[in-house]
N, C-alpha and C positions, 0 to 999 in steps of 0.2 A: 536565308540565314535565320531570320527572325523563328521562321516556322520551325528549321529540325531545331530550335531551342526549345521551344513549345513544344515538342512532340520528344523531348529526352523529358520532359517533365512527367512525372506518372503521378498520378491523382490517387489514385488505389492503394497506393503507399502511407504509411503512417508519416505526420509531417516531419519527423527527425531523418526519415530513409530518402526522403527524395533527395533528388539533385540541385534542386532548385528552388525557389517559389514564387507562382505567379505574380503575389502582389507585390513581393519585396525584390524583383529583379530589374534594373532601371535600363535604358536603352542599351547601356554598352554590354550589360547583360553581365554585372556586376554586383552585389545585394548591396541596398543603398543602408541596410544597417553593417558595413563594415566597419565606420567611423568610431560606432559605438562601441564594436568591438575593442576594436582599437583605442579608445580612450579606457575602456574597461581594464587593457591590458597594462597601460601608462598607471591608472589609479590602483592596481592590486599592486606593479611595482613600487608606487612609490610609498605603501605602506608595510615595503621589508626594511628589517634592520642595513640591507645591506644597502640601500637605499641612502637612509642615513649616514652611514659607514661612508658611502661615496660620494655625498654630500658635505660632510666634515673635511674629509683629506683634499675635496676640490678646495675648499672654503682656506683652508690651511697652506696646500700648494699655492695658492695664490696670493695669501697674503706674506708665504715666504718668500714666495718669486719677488713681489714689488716693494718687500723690505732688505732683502739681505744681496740680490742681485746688484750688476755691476748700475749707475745712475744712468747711463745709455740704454742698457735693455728694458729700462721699467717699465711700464707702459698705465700704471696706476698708481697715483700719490698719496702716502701717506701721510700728508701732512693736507690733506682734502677728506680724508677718513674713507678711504676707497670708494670712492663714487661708482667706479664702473664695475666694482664685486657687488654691490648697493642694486645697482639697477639690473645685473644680470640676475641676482638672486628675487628681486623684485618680480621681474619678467618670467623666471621658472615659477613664483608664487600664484602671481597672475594666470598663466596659462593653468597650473596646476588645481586650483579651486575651481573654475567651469567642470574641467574632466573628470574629477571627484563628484561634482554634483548630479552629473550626467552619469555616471556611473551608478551610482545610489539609487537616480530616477528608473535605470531601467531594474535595476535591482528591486525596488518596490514594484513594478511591475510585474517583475518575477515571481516576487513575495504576492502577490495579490493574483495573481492566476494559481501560482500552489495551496495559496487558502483555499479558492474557492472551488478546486479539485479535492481539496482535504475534507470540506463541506459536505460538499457530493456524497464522496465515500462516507463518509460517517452519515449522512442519510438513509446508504443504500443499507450498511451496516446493520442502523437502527432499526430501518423495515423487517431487513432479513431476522434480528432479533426477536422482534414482535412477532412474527409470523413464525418462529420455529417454538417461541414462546406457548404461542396458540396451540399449534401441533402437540406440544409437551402436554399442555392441561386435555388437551383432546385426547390424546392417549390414555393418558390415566382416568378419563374419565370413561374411556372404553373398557379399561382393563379393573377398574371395580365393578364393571357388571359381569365378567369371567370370573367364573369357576375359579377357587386357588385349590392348590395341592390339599389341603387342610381341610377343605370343605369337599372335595371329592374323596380323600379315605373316610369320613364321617359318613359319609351317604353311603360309602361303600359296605361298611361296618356294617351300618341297620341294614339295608339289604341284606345282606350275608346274612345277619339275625335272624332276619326273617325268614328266611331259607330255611337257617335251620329249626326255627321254631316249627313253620311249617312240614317242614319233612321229618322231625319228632311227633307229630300230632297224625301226620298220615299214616306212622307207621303203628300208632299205637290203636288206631280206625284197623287198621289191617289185622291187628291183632286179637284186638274184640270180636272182629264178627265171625260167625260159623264160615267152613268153608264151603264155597258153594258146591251142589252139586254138581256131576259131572255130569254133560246132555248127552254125550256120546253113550251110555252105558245105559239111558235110561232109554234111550231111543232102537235100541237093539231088539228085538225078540226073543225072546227065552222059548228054548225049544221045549 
């Protein structure tokens, strides 16, 4: 029995998906933080209004019951100032302050493992900042040694210029010199 409990447990699992967990599973195969649970649930109720609400009307029903009921049924004397409303409400106090405090402890628990995941993150954050940081200034310090648009029509321009300067200057060379003779005509025979 113990084993197919062991072996429904998967490991490879994130620990909210398991079934189980190994360290918090006690022989009966039960999680020995259910108590906490459980007091967790007594401390969230007992701070709703409706809590109160059902604490007053108890508080009330009872001191109607052992005032205005017949003298046989009372079971609480008012003329002792309700001792046993006194100790029952006592005894809900009593019980009630541990499992508040137990509450809060695993609560701070809670609080203090989300810290120090919030920590993390904001670490890994910061890294990944820094280092996209880095890349930014890397970039730009690429892209001022590239050519911009502005500086490539510029060059384009003077080249051009120059083009045409020089194909004005060859064609006025063309035009200055005699034209050559033809070789074909001198190379003939004359009959």
């Amino acid at each position: 029995m113990a084993r197919n409990n062991r072996a429904d447990l998967r490991l490879d699992a994130p620990k909210g998906l398991r079934t189980g967990n190994l360290v918090g599973l006690g022989r009966t195969g039960h999680s020995r933080d259910s108590f906490g649970r459980f007091t967790e649930a007594i401390a969230r109720g007992m701070g709703t209004p409706w809590f109160l609400l059902g604490l007053t009307l108890f508080a009330v029903a009872w001191i109607s019951w052992n005032t205005l009921a017949p003298e046989a049924w009372r079971f609480d004397s008012v003329a002792l100032g309700f001792i046993a409303l006194t100790l029952v409400l006592s005894m809900q106090a009593s019980y009630a302050a541990p499992m508040i405090l137990l509450a809060q402890n695993r609560q701070d628990d809670r609080d203090r493992v989300q810290f120090e995941q919030d920590r993390q993150r904001a670490e890994r954050t910061l890294a990944d900042t820094e280092y996209l940081a880095r890349e930014v200034v890397a970039l730009r310090i690429a892209i001022k040694d590239m050519a911009s648009k502005d500086f490539i029509r510029a060059e384009l321009r003077t080249l051009l210029e120059h083009l045409d300067e020089r194909s004005r200057a060859d064609e006025r060379n063309h035009v200055d010199e005699p034209p050559a003779p033809n070789s074909t005509t001198e190379s003939r025979p004359t009959a």
